[in-house]
ROVEX-354188 format. One record per residue: x, y, z of N, C-alpha, C in turn. Coordinates in steps of 0.001 Angstrom, whole numbers, plus 500000, padded with zeros to 6 digits. Layout:
BEGIN
lumza n_c1:X, n_c2:Y, n_c3:Z, ca_c1:X, ca_c2:Y, ca_c3:Z, c_c1:X, c_c2:Y, c_c3:Z $
...
//
This chain:
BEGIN
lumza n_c1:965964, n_c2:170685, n_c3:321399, ca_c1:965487, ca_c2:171491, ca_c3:322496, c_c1:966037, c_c2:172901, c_c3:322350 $
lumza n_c1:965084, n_c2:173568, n_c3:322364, ca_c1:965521, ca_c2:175229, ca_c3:322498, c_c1:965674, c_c2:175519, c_c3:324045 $
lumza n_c1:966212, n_c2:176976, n_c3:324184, ca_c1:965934, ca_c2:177776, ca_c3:325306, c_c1:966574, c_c2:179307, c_c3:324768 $
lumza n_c1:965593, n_c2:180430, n_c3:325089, ca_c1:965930, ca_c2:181362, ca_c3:325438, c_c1:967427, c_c2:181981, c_c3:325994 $
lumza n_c1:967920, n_c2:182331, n_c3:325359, ca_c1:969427, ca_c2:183161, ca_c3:325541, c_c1:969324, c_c2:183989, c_c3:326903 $
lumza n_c1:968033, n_c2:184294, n_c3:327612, ca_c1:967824, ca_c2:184806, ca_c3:328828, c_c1:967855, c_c2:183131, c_c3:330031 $
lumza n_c1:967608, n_c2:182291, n_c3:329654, ca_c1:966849, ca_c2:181106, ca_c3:330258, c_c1:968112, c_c2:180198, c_c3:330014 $
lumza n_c1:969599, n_c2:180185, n_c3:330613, ca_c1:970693, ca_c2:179193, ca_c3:330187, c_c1:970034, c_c2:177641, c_c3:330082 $
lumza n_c1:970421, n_c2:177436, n_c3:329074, ca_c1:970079, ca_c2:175591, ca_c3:328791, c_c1:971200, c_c2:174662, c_c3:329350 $
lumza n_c1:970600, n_c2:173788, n_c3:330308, ca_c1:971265, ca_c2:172760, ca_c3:331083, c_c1:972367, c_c2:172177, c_c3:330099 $
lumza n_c1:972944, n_c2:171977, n_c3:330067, ca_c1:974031, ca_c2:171179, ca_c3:329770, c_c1:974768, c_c2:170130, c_c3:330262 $
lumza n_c1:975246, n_c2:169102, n_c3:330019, ca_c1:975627, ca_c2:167594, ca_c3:330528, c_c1:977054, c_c2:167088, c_c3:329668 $
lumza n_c1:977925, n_c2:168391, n_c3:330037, ca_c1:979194, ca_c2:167706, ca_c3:329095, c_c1:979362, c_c2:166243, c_c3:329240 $
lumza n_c1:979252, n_c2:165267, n_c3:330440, ca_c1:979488, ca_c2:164292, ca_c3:330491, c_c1:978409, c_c2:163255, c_c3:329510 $
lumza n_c1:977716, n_c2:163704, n_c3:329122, ca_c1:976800, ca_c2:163278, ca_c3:327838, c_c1:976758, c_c2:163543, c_c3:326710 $
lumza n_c1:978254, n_c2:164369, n_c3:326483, ca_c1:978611, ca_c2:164314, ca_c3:324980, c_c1:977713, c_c2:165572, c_c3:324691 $
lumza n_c1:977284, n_c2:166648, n_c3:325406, ca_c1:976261, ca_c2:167791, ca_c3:325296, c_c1:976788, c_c2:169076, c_c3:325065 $
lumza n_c1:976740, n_c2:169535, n_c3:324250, ca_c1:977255, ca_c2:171037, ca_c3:323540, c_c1:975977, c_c2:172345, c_c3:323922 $
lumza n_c1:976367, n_c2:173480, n_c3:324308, ca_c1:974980, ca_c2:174610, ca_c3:323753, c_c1:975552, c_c2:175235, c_c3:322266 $
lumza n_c1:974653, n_c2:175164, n_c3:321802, ca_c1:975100, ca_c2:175713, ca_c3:320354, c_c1:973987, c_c2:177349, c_c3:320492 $
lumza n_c1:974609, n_c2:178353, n_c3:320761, ca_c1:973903, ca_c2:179791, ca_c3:320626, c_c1:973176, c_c2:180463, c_c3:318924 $
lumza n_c1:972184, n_c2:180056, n_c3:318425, ca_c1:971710, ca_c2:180507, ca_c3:317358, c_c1:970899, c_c2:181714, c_c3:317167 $
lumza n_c1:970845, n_c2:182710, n_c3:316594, ca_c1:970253, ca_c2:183520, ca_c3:316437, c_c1:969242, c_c2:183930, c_c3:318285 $
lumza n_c1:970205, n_c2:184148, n_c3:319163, ca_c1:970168, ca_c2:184213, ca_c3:320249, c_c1:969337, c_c2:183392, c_c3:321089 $
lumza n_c1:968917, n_c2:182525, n_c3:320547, ca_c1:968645, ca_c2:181024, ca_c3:321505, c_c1:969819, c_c2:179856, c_c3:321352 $
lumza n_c1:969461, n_c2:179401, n_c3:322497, ca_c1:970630, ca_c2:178013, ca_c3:322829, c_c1:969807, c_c2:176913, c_c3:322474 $
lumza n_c1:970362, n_c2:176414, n_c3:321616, ca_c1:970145, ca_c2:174639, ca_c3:321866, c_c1:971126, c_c2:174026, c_c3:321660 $
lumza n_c1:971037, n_c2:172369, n_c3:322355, ca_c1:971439, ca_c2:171358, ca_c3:322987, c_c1:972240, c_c2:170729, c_c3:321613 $
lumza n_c1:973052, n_c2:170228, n_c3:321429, ca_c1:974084, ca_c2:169903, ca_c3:320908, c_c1:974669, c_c2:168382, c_c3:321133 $
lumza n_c1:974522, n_c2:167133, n_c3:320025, ca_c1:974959, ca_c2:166078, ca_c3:321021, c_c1:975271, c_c2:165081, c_c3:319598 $
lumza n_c1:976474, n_c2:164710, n_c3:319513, ca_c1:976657, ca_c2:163517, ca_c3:318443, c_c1:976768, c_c2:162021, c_c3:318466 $
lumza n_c1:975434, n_c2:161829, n_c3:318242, ca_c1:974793, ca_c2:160486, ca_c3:319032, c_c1:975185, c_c2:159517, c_c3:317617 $
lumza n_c1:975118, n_c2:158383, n_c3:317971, ca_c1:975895, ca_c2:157258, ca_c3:316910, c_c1:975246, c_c2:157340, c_c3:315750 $
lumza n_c1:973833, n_c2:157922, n_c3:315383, ca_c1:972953, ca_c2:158388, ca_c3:314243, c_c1:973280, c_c2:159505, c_c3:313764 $
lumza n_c1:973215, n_c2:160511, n_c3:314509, ca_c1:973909, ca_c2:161439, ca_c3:313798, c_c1:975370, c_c2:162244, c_c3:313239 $
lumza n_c1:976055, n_c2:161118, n_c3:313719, ca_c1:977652, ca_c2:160537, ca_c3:313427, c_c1:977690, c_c2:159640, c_c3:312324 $
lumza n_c1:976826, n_c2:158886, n_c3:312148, ca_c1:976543, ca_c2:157932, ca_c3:310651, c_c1:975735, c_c2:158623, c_c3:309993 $
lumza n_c1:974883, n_c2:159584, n_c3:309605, ca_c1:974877, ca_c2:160545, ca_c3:309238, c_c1:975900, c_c2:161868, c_c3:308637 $
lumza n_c1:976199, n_c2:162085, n_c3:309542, ca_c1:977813, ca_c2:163208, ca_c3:309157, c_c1:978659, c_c2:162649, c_c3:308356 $
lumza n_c1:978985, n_c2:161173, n_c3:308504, ca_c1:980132, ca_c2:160397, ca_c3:307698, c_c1:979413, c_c2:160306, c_c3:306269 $
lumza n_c1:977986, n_c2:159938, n_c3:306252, ca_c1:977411, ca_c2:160093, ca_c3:304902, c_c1:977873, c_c2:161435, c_c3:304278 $
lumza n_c1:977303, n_c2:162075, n_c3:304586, ca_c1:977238, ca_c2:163644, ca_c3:304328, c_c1:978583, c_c2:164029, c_c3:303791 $
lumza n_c1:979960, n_c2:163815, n_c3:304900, ca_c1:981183, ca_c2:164316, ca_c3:304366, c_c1:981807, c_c2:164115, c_c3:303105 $
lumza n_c1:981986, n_c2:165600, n_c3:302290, ca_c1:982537, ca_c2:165321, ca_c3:300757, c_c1:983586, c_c2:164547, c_c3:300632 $
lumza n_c1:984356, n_c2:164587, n_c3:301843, ca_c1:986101, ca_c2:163606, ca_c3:301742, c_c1:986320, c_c2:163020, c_c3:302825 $
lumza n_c1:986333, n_c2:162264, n_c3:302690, ca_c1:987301, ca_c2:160840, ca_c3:303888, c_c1:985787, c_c2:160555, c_c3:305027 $
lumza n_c1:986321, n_c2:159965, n_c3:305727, ca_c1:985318, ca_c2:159722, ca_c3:306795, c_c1:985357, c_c2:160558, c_c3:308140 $
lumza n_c1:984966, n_c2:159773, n_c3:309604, ca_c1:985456, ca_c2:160686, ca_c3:310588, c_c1:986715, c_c2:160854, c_c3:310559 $
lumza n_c1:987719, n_c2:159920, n_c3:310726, ca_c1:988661, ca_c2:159557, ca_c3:310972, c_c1:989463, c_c2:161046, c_c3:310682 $
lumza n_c1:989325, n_c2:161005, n_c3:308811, ca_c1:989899, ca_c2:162513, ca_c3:308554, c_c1:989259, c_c2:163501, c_c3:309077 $
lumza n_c1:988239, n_c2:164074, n_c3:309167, ca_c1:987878, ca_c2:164688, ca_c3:309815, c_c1:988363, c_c2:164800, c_c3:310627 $
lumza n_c1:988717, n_c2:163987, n_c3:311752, ca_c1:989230, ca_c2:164347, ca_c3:313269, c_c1:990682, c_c2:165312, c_c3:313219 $
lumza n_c1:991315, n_c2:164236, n_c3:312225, ca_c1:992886, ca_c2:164434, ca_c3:311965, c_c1:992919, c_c2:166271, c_c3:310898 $
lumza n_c1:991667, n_c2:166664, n_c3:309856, ca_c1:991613, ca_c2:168046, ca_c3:309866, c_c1:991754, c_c2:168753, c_c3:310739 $
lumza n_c1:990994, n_c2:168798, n_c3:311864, ca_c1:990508, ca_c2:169205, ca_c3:312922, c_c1:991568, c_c2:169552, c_c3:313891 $
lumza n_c1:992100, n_c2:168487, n_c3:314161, ca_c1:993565, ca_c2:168455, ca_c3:314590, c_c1:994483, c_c2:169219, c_c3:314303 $
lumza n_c1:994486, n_c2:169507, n_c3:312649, ca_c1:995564, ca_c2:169758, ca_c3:312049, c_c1:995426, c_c2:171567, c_c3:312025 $
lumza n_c1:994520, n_c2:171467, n_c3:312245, ca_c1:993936, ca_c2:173188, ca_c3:311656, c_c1:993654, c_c2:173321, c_c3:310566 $
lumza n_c1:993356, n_c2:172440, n_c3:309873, ca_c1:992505, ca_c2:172634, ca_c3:307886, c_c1:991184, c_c2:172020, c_c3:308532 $
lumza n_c1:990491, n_c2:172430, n_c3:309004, ca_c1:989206, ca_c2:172432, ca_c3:308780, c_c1:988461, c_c2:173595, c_c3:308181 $
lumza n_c1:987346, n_c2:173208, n_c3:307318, ca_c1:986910, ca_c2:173746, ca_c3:306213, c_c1:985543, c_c2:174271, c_c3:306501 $
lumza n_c1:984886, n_c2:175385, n_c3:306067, ca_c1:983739, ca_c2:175729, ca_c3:306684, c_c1:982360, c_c2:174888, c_c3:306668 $
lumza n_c1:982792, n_c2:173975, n_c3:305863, ca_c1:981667, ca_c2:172701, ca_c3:305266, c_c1:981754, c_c2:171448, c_c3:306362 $
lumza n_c1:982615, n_c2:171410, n_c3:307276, ca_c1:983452, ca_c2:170614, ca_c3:308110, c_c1:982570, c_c2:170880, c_c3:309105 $
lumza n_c1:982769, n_c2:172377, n_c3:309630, ca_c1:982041, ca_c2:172807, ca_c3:311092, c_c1:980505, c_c2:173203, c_c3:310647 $
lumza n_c1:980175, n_c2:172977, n_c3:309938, ca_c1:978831, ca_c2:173520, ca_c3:309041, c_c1:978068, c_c2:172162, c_c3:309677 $
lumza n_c1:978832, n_c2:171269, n_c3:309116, ca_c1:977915, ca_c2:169735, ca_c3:309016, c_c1:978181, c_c2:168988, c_c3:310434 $
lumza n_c1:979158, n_c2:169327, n_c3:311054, ca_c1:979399, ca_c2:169066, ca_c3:312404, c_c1:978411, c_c2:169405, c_c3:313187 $
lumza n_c1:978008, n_c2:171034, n_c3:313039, ca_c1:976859, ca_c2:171237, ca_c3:313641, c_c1:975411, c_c2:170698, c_c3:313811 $
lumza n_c1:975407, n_c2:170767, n_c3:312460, ca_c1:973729, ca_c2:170077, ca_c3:311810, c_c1:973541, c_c2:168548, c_c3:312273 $
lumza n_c1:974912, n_c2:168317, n_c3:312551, ca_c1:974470, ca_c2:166998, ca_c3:313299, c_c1:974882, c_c2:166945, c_c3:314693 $
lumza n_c1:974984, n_c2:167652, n_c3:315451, ca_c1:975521, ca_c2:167322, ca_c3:316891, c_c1:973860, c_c2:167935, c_c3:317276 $
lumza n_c1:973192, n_c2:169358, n_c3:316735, ca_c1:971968, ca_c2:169830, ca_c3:316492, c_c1:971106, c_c2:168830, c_c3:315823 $
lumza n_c1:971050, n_c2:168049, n_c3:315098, ca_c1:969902, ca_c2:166559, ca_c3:314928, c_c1:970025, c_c2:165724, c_c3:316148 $
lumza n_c1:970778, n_c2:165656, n_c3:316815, ca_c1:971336, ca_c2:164169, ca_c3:317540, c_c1:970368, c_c2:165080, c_c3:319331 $
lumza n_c1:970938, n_c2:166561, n_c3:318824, ca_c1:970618, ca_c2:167361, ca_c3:320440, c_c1:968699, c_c2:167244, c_c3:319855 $
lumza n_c1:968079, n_c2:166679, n_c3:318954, ca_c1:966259, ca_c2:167247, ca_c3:318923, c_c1:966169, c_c2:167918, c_c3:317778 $
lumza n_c1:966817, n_c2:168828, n_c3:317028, ca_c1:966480, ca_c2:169777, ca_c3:316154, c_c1:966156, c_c2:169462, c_c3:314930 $
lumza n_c1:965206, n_c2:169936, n_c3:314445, ca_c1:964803, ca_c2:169175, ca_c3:312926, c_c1:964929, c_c2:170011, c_c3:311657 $
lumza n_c1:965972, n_c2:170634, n_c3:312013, ca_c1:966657, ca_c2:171816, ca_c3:310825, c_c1:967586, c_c2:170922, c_c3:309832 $
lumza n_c1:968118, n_c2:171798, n_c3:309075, ca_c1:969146, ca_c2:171267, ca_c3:308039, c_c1:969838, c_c2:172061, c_c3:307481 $
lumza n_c1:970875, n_c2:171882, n_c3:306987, ca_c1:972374, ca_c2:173048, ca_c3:306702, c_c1:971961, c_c2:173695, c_c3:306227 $
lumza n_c1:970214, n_c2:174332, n_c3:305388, ca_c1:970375, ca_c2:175221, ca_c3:304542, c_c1:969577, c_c2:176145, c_c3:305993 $
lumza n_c1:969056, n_c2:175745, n_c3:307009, ca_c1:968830, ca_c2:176794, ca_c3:307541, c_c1:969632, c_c2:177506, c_c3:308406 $
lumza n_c1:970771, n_c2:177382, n_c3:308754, ca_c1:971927, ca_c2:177670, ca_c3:308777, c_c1:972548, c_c2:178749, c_c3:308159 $
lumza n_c1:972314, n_c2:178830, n_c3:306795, ca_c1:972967, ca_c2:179767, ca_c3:305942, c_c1:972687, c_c2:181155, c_c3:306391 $
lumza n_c1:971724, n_c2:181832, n_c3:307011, ca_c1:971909, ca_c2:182939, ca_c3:306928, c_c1:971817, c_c2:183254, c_c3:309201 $
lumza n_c1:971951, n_c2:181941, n_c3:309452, ca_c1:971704, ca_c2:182188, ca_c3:311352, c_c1:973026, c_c2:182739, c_c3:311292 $
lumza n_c1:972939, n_c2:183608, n_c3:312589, ca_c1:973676, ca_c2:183897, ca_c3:313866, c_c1:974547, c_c2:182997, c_c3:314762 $
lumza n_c1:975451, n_c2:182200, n_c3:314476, ca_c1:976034, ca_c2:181132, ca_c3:315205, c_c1:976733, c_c2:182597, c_c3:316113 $
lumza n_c1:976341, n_c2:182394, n_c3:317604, ca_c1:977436, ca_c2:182916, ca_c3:318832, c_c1:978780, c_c2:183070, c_c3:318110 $
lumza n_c1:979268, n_c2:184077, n_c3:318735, ca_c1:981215, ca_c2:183858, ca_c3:318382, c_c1:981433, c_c2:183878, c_c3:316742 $
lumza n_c1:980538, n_c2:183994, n_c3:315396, ca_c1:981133, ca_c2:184025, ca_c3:314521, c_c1:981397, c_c2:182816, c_c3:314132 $
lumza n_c1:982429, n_c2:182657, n_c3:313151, ca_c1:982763, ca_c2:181464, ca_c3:312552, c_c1:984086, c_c2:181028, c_c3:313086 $
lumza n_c1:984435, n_c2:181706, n_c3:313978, ca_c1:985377, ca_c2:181128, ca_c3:315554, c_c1:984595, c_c2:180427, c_c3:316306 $
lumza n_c1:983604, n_c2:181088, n_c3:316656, ca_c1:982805, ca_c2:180840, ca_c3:317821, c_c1:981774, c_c2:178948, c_c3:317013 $
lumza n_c1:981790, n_c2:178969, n_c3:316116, ca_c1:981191, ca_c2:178408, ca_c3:315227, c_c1:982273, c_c2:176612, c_c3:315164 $
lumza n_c1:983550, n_c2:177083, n_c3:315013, ca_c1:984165, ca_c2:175958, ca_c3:315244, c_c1:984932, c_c2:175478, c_c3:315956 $
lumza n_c1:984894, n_c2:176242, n_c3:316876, ca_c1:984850, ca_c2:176126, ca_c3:318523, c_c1:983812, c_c2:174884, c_c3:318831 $
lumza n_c1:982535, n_c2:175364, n_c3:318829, ca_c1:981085, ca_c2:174394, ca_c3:319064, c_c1:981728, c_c2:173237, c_c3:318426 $
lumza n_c1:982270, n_c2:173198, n_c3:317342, ca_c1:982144, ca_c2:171876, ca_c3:316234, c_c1:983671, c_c2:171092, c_c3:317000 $
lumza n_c1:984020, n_c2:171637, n_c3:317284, ca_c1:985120, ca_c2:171099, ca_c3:317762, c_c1:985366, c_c2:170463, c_c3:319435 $
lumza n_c1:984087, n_c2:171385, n_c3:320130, ca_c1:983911, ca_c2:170522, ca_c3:320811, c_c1:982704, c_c2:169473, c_c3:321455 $
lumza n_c1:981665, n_c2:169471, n_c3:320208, ca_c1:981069, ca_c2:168403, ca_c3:319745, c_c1:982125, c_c2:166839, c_c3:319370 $
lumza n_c1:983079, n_c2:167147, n_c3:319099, ca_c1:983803, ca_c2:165973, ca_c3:318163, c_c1:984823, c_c2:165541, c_c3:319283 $
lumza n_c1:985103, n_c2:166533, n_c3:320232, ca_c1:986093, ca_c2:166146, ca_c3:321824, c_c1:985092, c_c2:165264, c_c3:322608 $
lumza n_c1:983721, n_c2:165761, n_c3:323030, ca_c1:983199, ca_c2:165055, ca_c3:323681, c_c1:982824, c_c2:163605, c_c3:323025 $
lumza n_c1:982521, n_c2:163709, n_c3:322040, ca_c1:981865, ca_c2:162393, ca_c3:321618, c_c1:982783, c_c2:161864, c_c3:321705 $
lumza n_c1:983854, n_c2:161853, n_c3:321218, ca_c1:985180, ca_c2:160308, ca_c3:321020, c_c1:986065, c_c2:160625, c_c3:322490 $
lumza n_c1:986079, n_c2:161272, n_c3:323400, ca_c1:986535, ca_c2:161168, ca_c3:325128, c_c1:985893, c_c2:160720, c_c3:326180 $
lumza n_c1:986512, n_c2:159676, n_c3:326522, ca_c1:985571, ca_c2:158840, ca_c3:327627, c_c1:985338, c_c2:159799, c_c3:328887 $
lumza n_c1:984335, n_c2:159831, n_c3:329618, ca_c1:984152, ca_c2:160309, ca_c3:330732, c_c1:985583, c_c2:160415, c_c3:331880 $
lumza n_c1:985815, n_c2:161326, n_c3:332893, ca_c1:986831, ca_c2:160988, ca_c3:333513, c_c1:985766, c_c2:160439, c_c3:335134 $
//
C-alpha cells in the first residue's frame, strides 16, 4: 500500500506495522511469518537469530537493513525487490533507513502490551 507523503498512512504498531518513507511516499511496512522465511532465506550469514543479536550489537550491515526492508515492504503489499531500492530515497538516510529496519524487527518479535 502506498500513500502520498501529503496523505499520512495509517499505521497499526500493534500489528507489527512500520511507514517506510520512499522517494516521498509512505508505505506500510510489516514482517509477516512469509516474509520473515523469506529474509532468513535471503540472509548471507546466520539466521534471524543473528541478525537480531547484530542488531543489538550495533554491527549491522547495510545488506542487513537493505533486506529487512524489502521484506517488512513484501509482507506490508509491495511487489518491489532490493534492486529497486538501489537508487530510492529512504526518509532519514541510511540512519533513517535502519531505524525503519530496526523497528520492523522490535515489533515483530514484541508481544502487544
Amino acid at each position: 500500500m502506498t500513500v502520498d507523503a501529503g496523505d499520512p498512512i495509517a499505521i497499526n504498531p500493534l500489528a507489527g506495522e512500520v511507514c517506510v518513507t520512499i522517494d516521498g511516499v509512505g508505505h506500510r511496512a510489516k514482517l509477516t511469518l512469509g516474509a520473515l522465511a523469506a529474509l532468513e532465506a535471503d540472509l548471507r550469514s546466520g539466521g534471524l537469530v543473528d541478525l537480531v543479536r547484530r542488531f543489538e550489537a550495533g554491527q549491522v550491515a547495510s545488506g542487513d537493513v537493505l533486506a529487512l526492508i524489502v521484506a517488512g515492504l513484501r509482507g506490508g503489499g509491495w511487489e518491489g525487490s532490493a534492486h529497486d531500492l538501489l537508487r530510492a530515497d529512504i526518509a532519514g538516510g541510511p540512519v533513517g533507513a535502519a531505524k525503519v529496519a530496526a523497528r520492523l524487527l522490535a515489533r515483530a518479535f514484541t508481544p502487544p502490551q
